[in-house]
C-alpha positions as CSV (number, residue, x, y, z in Angstrom):
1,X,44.2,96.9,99.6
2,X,47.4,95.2,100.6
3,X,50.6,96.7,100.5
4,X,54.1,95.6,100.3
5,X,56.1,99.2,101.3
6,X,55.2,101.3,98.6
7,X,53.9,98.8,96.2
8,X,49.9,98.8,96.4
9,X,47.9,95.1,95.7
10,X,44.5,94.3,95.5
11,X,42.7,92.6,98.4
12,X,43.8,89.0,98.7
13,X,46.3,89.4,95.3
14,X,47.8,86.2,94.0
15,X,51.3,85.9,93.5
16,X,53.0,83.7,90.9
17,X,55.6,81.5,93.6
18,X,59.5,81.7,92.3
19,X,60.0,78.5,90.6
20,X,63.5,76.9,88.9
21,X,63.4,76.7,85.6
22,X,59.7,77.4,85.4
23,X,59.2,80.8,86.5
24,X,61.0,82.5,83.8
25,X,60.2,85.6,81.9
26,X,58.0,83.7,79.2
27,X,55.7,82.4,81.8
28,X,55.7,85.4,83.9
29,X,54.3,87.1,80.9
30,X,51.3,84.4,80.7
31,X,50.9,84.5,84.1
32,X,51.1,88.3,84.5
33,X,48.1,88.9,81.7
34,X,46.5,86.0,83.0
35,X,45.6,87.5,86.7
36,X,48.8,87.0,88.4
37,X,49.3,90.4,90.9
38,X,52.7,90.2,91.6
39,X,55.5,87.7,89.8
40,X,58.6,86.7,91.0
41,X,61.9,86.1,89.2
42,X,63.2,81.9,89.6
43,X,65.2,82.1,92.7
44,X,69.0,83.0,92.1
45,X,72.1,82.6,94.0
46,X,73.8,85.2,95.2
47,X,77.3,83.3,94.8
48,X,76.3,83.0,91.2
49,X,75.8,86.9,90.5
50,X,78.5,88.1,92.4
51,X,81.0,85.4,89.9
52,X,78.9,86.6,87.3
53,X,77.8,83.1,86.5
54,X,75.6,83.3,83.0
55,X,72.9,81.3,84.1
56,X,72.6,83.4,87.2
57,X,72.9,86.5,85.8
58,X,70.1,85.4,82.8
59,X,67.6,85.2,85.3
60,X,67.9,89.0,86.3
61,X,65.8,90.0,83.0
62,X,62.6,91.5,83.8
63,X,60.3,93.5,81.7
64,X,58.0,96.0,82.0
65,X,54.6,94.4,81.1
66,X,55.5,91.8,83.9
67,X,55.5,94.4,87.0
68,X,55.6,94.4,89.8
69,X,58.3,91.8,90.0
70,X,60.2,90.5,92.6
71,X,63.5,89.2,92.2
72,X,64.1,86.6,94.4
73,X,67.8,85.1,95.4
74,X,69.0,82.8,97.8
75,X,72.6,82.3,99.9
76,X,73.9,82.0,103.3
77,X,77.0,84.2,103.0
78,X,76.4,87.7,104.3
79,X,79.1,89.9,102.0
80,X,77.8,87.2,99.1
81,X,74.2,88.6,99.6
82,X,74.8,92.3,99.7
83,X,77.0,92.5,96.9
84,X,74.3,90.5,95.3
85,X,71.7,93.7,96.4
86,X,73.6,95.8,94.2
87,X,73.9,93.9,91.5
88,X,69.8,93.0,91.6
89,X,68.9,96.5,92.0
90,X,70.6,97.5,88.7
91,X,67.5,95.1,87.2
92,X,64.7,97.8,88.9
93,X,62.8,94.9,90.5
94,X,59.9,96.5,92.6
95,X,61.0,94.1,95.7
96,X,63.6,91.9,96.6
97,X,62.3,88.4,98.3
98,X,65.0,86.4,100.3
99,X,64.8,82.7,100.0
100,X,64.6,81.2,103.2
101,X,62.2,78.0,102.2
102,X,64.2,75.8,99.0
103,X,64.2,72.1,100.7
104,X,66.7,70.8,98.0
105,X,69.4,69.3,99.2
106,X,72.5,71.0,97.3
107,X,70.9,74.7,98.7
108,X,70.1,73.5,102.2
109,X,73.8,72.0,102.7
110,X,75.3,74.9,102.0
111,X,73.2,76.9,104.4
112,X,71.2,78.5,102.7
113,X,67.1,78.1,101.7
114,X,65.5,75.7,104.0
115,X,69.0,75.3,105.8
116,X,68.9,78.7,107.2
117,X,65.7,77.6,109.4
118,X,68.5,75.7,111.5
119,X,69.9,79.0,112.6
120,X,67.1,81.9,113.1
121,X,69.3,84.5,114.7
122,X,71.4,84.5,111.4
123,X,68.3,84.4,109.5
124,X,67.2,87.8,111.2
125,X,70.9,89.3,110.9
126,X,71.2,88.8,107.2
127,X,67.1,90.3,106.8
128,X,68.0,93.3,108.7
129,X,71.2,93.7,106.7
130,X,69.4,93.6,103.2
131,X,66.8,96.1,104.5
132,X,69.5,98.4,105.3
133,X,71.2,98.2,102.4
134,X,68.7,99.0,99.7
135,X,65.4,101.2,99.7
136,X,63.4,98.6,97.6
137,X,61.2,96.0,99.9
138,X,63.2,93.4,101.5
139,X,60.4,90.4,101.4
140,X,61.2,86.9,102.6
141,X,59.9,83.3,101.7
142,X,60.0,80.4,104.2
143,X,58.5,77.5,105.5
144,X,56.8,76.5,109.1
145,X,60.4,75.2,110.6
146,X,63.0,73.2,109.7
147,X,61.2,70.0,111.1
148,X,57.9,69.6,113.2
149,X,59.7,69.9,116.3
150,X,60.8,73.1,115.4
151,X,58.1,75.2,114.1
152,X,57.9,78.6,115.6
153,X,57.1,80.6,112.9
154,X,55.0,83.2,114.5
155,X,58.3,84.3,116.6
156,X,60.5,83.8,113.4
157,X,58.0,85.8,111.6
158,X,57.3,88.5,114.1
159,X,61.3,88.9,114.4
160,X,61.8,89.7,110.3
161,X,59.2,92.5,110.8
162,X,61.0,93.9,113.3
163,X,64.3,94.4,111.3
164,X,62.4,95.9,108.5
165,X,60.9,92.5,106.0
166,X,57.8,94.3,104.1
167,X,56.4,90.6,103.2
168,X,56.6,87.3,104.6
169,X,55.1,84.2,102.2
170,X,54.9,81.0,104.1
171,X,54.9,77.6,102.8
172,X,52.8,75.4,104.9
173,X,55.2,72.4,105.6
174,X,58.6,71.7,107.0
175,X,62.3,71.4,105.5
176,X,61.5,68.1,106.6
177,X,58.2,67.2,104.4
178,X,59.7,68.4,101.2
179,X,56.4,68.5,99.2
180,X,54.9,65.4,100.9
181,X,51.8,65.1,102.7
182,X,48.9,68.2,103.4
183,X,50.2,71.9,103.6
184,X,49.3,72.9,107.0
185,X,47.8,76.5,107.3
186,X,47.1,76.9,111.0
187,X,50.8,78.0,111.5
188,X,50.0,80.5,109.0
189,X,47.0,81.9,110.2
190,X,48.6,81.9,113.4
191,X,51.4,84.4,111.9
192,X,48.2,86.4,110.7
193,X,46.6,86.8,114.2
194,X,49.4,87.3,115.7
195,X,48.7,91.3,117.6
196,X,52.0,92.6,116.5
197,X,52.4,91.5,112.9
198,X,51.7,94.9,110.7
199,X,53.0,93.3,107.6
200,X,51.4,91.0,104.9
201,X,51.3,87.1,105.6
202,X,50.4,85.2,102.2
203,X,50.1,81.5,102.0
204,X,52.0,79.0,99.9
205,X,51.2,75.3,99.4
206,X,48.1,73.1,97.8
207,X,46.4,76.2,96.9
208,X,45.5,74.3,93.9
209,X,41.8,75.0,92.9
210,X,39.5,78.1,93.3
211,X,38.1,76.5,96.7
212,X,41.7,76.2,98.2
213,X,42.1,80.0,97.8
214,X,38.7,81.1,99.2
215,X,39.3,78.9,102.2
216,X,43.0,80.3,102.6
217,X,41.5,83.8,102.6
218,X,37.7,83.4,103.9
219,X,38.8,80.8,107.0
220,X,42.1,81.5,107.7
221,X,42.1,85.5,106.9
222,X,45.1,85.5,104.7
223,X,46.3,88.4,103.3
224,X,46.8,86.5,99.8
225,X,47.9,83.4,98.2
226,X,51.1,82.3,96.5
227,X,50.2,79.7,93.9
228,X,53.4,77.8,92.5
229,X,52.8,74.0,90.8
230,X,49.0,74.7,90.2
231,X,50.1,77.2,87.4
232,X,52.9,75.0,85.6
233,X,51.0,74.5,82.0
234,X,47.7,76.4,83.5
235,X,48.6,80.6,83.3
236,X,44.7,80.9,83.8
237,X,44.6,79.5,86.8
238,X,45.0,83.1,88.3
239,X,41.7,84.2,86.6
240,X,39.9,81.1,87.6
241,X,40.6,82.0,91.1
242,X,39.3,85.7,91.0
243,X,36.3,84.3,89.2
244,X,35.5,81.6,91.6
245,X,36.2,84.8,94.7
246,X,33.8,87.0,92.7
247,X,30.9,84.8,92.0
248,X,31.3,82.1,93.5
249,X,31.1,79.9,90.5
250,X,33.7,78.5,87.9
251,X,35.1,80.3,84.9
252,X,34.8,77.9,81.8
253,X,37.9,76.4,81.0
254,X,39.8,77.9,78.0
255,X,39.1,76.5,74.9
256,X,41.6,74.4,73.2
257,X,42.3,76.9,70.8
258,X,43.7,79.1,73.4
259,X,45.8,76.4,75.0
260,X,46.8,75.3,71.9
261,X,47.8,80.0,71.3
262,X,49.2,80.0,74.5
263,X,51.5,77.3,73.7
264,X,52.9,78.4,70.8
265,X,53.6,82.1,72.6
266,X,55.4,80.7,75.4
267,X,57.6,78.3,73.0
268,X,58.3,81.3,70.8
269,X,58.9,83.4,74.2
270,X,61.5,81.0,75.4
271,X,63.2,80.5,72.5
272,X,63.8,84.4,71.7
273,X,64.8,84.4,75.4
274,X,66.6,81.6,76.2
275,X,67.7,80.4,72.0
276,X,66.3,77.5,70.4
277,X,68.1,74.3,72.7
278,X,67.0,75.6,76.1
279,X,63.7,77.2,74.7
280,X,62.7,74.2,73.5
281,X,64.0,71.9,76.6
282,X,62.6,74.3,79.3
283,X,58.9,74.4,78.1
284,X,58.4,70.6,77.6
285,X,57.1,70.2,81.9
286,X,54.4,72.7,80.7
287,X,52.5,70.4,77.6
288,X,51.0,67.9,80.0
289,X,49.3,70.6,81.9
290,X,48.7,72.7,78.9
291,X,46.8,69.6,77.2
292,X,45.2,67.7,80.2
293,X,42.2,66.4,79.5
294,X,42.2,65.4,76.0
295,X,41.2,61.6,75.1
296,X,44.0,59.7,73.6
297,X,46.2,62.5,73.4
298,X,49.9,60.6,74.3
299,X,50.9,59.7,71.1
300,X,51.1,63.8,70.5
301,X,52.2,64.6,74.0
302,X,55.2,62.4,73.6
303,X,56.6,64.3,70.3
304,X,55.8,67.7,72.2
305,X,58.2,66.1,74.9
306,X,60.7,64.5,72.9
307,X,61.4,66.6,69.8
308,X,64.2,68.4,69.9
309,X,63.3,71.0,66.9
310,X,60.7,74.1,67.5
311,X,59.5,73.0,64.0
312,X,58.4,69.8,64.7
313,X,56.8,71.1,68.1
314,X,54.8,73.9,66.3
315,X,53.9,71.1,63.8
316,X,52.6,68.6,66.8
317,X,50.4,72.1,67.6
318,X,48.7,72.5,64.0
319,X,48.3,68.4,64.4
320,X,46.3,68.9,68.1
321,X,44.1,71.4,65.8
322,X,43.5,69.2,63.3
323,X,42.8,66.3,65.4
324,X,40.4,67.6,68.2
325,X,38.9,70.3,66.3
326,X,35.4,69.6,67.9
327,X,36.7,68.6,71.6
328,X,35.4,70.8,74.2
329,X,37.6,70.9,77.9
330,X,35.1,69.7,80.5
């Protein structure tokens, strides 16, 4: 069992990584009866919620069948991120995560994400002052360093413990990197075997097949395994990785039918959520996954990413019916 203050996991749980504009309540839900263990909110700035910024705000919904739920946010300003505690806790997340790893440019600028890695001490003063200021676990999300010349994430880890984090996730490349070249999990692990870290270390980065996971738990003893772009379009993924731990073999892939069902809930998901223009924009990145595979399928796939109109995209569904009645995923 793995536990994050109060909050009890299974061995080696997998957590769904906060993603913008993809980690929203409608995938959470997929993800959540799909395996997921723990699900966490798309990260949110703490500027925005203390203005009272719509957008921001929006992404405090969380529902029940979704727990436990992080909600994750992001900002460099101390008095920023506090007032933003109170204002998350009113949601009833089951943790708070700290973002300490976004490489994009217009969050590490500022100072915050990423940026932070530049100045460690002020990264441990703003952890210990979240833990102090609310009784729900303070987790934090980061990456190695802020270039290769400045990874020393074991000390950075070892540090938030010390001030109270309940979690650390670490991506397994630099600010620097961005998502380019191999995660590297020896850092990690490092974190892990580290004698005085008490706390669980989970892994982010190219866990993206059943293998990846049982190598990030069986040879480098993670405590779990945050899975972000592997699940965009693919909510089984989660399964397919307890399967594989299990027995050792592959679940089969879900049959187009499903896909085709799980679809159509997450379009009609987002569009209760979010109304019919964004619910419709915001699920479009998620049809090439949904439908990978299928032989001359592009013709379809570019309606499902081009129409505007929920009605023409539950149409291009029945039509992926129709058409591909006897195909089988491989």
């Amino acid at each position: 069992m793995v536990s994050i203050g109060t909050l009890a996991l299974p061995d080696f749980p997998l957590l769904l990584a906060p993603m913008e504009d993809v980690s929203d309540p409608p995938f959470r839900a997929l993800c959540k009866e799909n395996g997921a263990d723990v699900v966490y909110t798309e990260f949110i700035s703490s500027e925005g919620l203390i203005r009272e910024a719509a957008k921001s705000v929006q992404k405090l919904d969380i529902y029940e069948k979704e727990r436990p739920v992080g909600i994750q946010i992001f900002g460099a300003n101390l008095e920023a991120m506090l007032r933003s505690v109170e204002i998350v806790e009113a949601s009833q997340p089951d943790l708070i995560d700290i973002n300490f790893g976004c490489p994009v440019k217009k969050v590490v600028c500022k100072g915050a994400g990423a940026g932070i890695l530049k100045d460690i001490p002020k990264m441990v003063k703003l952890t210990e002052a979240m833990v102090k200021k609310t009784k729900l676990p303070i987790t934090v999300k980061t990456r190695l360093g802020w270039d290769h010349d400045s990874i020393h994430i074991v000390e950075v880890a070892e540090r938030l413990q010390d001030v109270g984090c309940a979690a650390i996730s670490i991506h397994g490349r630099t600010r620097a990197q961005m998502y380019k070249g191999d995660a590297d999990w020896k850092p990690i692990a490092e974190v892990k075997n580290n004698p005085r870290m008490q706390i669980p270390v989970f892994g982010n980065g190219d866990v993206n097949t059943p293998e990846q996971a049982k190598k990030m738990r069986d040879e480098f003893g993670l405590d779990g395994a945050m899975i972000g772009r592997a699940s965009i379009g693919n909510p089984w993924f989660f399964n397919q990785v307890k399967y594989f731990l299990k027995t050792g073999a592959h679940q089969a892939p879900p049959a187009l039918a499903q896909k085709v069902e799980a679809a159509r809930r997450h379009l009609e998901m987002s569009i209760h959520w979010k109304g019919e223009t964004l619910g419709v924009l915001e699920t479009r990145r998620h049809y090439t996954n949904y439908f990978k595979g299928i032989p001359n399928f592009k013709p379809l796939r570019t309606r499902l990413v081009t129409s505007d109109h929920s009605e023409e995209v539950f149409a291009v569904f029945d039509e992926i019916l129709d058409q591909f009645a006897f195909y089988e995923p491989a």
